[in-house]
C-alpha positions, 0 to 999 in steps of 0.5 A: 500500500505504501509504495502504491500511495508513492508510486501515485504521488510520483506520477502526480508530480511529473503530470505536473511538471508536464505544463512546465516542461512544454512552456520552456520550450518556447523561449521569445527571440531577442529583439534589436531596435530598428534603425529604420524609421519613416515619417507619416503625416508628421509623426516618426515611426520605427519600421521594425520586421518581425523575426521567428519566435518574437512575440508583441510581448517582447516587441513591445517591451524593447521599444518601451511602448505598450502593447495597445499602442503598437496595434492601434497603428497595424490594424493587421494584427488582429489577425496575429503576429506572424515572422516577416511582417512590418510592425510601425512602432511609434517613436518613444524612449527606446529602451537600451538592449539587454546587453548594453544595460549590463555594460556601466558607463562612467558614472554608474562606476564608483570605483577607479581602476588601480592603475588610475589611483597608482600613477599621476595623471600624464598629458594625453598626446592628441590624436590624429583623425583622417580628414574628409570633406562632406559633400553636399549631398551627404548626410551624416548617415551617409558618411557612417556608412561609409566608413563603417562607423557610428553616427553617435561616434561622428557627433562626439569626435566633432562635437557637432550640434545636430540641432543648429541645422548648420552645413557640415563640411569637414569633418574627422573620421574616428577610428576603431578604437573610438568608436568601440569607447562608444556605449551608446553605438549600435550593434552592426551585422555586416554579413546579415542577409538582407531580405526583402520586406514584402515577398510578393506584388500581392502581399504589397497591395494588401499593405498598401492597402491597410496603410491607407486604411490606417493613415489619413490620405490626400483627397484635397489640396496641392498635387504632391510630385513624388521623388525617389532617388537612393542618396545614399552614396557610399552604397553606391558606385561613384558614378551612381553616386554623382548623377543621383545627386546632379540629377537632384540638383537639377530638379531643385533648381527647376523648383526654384525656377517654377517657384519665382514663376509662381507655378509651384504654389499649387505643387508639393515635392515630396522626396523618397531616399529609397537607400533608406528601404531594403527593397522598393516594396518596402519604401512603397508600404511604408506610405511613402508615395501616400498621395502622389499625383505624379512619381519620378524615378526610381532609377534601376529597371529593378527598383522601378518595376514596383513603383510601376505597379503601385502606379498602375493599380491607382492611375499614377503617371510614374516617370522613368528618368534615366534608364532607357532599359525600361522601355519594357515596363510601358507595355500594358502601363498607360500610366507609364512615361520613358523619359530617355529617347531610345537610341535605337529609334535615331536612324528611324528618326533621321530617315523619316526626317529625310523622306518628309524633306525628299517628298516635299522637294523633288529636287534631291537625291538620297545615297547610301554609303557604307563600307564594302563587307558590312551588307549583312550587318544590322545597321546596314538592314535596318538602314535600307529596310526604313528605307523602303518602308517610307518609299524611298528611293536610293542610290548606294555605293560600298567601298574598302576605305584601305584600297587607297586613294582616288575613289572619289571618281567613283564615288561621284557616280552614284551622286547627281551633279543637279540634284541636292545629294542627301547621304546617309553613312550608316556606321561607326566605324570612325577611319570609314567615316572619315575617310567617306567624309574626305571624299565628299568634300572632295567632290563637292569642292571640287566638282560644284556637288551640292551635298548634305549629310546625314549620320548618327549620333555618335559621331559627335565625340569621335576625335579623328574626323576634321570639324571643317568637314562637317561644316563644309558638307552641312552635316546633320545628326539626330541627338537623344541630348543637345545642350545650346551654350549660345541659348539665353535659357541655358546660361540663364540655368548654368548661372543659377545652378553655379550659384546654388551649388558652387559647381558647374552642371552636368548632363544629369542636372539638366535631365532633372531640370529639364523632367520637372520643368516639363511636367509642373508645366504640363500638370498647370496648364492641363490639371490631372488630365494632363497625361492624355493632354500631353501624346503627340504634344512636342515641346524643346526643352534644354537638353532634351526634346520631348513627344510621348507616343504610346508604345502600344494600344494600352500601353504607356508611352516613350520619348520619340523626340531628337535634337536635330542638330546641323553643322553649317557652313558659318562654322556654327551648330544649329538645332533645326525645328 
């Protein structure tokens, strides 16, 4: 009967122990502030992704912000907390994490170390940092990347006040060992695997969605143009890193511009740093394109493709500004602007441009001269197949440019001593080109030809081919970007652009400037209807000409217009209209 009654009592303790046993199997992941935050409607939130195994328990704890506050701004949570979703935490006083609370500061320890008490105090010799010059366009984020530092430890070092709202120009680069003096730096995994917020398009509208649910949205009041450009240098190559901030600057100066036009009143710019999101999925869940009436960039084909979508879903127009690999996302987009012309549509465009001269003037001849060997090639196809598709006819001549001289009796033959001769010299070969030129020129100053020539437009940075004779043969090329130093409205932005930023613009700023010009114009003079207003519209601007053509029947539109620029004999550079 005793061991019964023990054996009874043991069993009884071990049901027990059960319950116990299966609650410490779960045990919450830790949980590290977020350095991520976003600005909605004037209130700062941090973007924090849930991890497996944390709970709003812990979560909540961390951020030192209760429970009930957390689900009052992610109505998704009712739903349950679930591993890769994105909590808006409000900003409070963020409670230290585990380990830095265990580490005491200064004034937490009462006692001196030994050595401290032992030896007299010595004069520190000071030390030298490395110097480094902040761009304008860099923040203080920015120069912690980097260089792999803090941005707490960059404040101290420099004793700078964040709050005077002063420019930072130099500034010292603390090393390893000040920073580690840091008690406050946060904790950086360097080799931790960025994963995308939001798995898939679907997922990303369901977020959209409930953010738009949560937060007030835009029904009323300015249009607000969206800007998304990754500003972050030190993530990027130099050159992505120069014509990011160019290209900005350019629209700032277009702003400034507008503005003493009076035509900004009406318009709110509001600019997304996409470098501060992992993914362009993100950025668009966090609400940052909250009410946008017009979206330029991203820049990447890659960062684009969502910001696409998102625009299509709620009729967008969505500029691409810089990459022409884009043309791909207009098809089946009505809502979808390419900026850059394609420069595969160059030969089109000066052939077009010959035969609606040709048809008006009975007077001319067309002749092709190519380089013997290249029939097959696609630039050469392409040239006679335009060609025939506007009904032109054309003489051609093929020759080896190394069989020597004299072949300018030859090539005269296949050219009209009464006719003006309009030539076409599809190629890039620059020893053909120039040599093809020398003949002509020949012909025509020796022989009374009257010739003008047509070619593409990369000739203009070739440096062997002798300036005197696209003058003399009146040479004509289709630019995608043709920028007039002798116009008044050129000078006029180079001078305001040196004065803002103390530097001279680049091909970049002038895309910026040009973009925002064109559509706060487009958008004041035609409302939200602008998108249809403005097809078939074609307008010069200081760079670039614009004429938006759709790609397809609903589909969006490309940029078809080109610079058509001539060399003429008074040794001037014309753009022809």
């Amino acid at each position: 009967m005793r061991l019964l009654t023990t054996a009874l009592c043991l069993l009884l303790l071990a049901a027990a122990a059960v319950p116990y046993a299966s609650a410490q199997d779960f045990v919450p992941a830790p949980v590290e502030i977020s350095q991520d935050k976003v600005n909605v409607n004037g209130e700062i939130f941090y973007l924090h992704k849930v991890l497996p195994k944390q709970t709003l328990y812990s979560i909540s704890k961390a951020y030192g912000v209760p429970t009930d506050a957390i689900q009052k701004v992610n109505p998704s949570l009712t739903e349950g907390l679930k591993a890769g979703m994105l909590l808006y935490i409000p900003q409070a006083a963020a409670a230290p994490s585990a380990d830095n609370s265990r580490q005491p500061t200064v004034e937490q320890s009462s006692e001196k170390p030994k050595a401290e008490t032992e030896k007299p105090q010595r004069t520190v010799k000071k030390k030298k940092y490395r110097k480094y010059n902040v761009k304008w366009y860099e923040t203080l984020d920015d120069v912690a990347v980097k260089f792999n530092v803090t941005v707490e430890a960059l404040i101290a070092l420099n004793d700078i006040d964040t709050a005077s709202g002063k420019r930072i120009r130099g500034i010292m680069i603390p090393d390893k060992e000040f920073v580690s003096s840091m008690q406050s730096a946060p904790s950086v995994h360097e080799d931790s695997e960025v994963t995308p917020a939001v798995q898939s398009e679907t997922q990303s509208i369901a977020v959209i969605q409930e953010l738009e649910r949560t937060f007030e949205v835009y029904d009323e009041g300015p249009y607000v143009i969206s800007v998304v450009l990754p500003f972050n240098a030190s993530r990027l190559t130099d050159d992505m890193n120069a014509y990011t901030a160019d290209f900005y600057a350019g629209i700032l100066t277009a702003a400034g511009e507008l503005k003493e036009k009076g035509m900004m009143e009406q318009f709110v710019l509001n600019t997304v740093d996409l470098s501060r999101y992992n993914s362009s999925w993100e950025m668009i869940a966090s609400g940052a394109l909250k009410g946008s009436e017009l979206i330029i960039g991203p820049i990447s084909e890659r960062d684009l493709q969502p910001v696409a979508a998102f625009a299509k879903s709620r009729h967008i127009p969505v500029v691409s500004p810089l990459d022409p690999n884009t043309a791909s996302l207009a098809e089946g987009n009505p809502y979808f602007y390419l900026f850059p012309p394609q420069s595969d549509l160059a030969l089109a465009h000066l052939i077009d441009k010959m035969s609606g001269d040709s048809l008006q003037d009975t007077a001319s001849s067309i002749t092709i001269i190519y380089e013997s060997g290249t029939d097959s090639t696609d630039l050469t196809l392409e040239t006679f197949a335009e060609l025939k598709d506007n009904g032109l006819q054309f003489n051609t001549f093929t020759y080896d440019f190394l069989s020597g001289r004299g072949i300018d009796s030859l090539m005269s033959l296949s050219l009209n001593p009464h006719r003006l001769n309009k030539v076409l010299i599809p190629s890039m070969n620059e020893a053909f080109i120039t040599d093809a030129l020398r003949n002509l020129n020949v012909i025509k100053s020796s022989r009374n030809y009257d010739i003008e020539v047509y070619g593409l437009s990369r000739w203009k940075n070739y440096e062997t081919i002798e300036l005197n004779y696209l003058h003399a043969l009146d040479l004509r090329l289709a630019m995608s970007y043709y920028i007039d130093y002798n116009d008044s409205l050129t000078v006029e932005f180079i001078n305001r652009y040196r004065e803002a930023f103390n530097t001279e613009p680049t091909d970049f700023s002038y895309q910026g400037y040009d973009i925002l010009t064109f559509f706060v114009e487009a958008m004041s003079t035609y409302g939200k209807d602008f998108p249809s207003a403005i097809i078939n519209e074609r307008k010069s601007l200081l760079q670039s000409d614009v004429l938006f053509l759709p790609v397809a029947p609903g589909s969006g539109c490309e940029n078809r217009a080109f610079k058509d620029i001539c060399f003429t004999k008074g040794w001037t550079v014309v753009t022809e209209r």
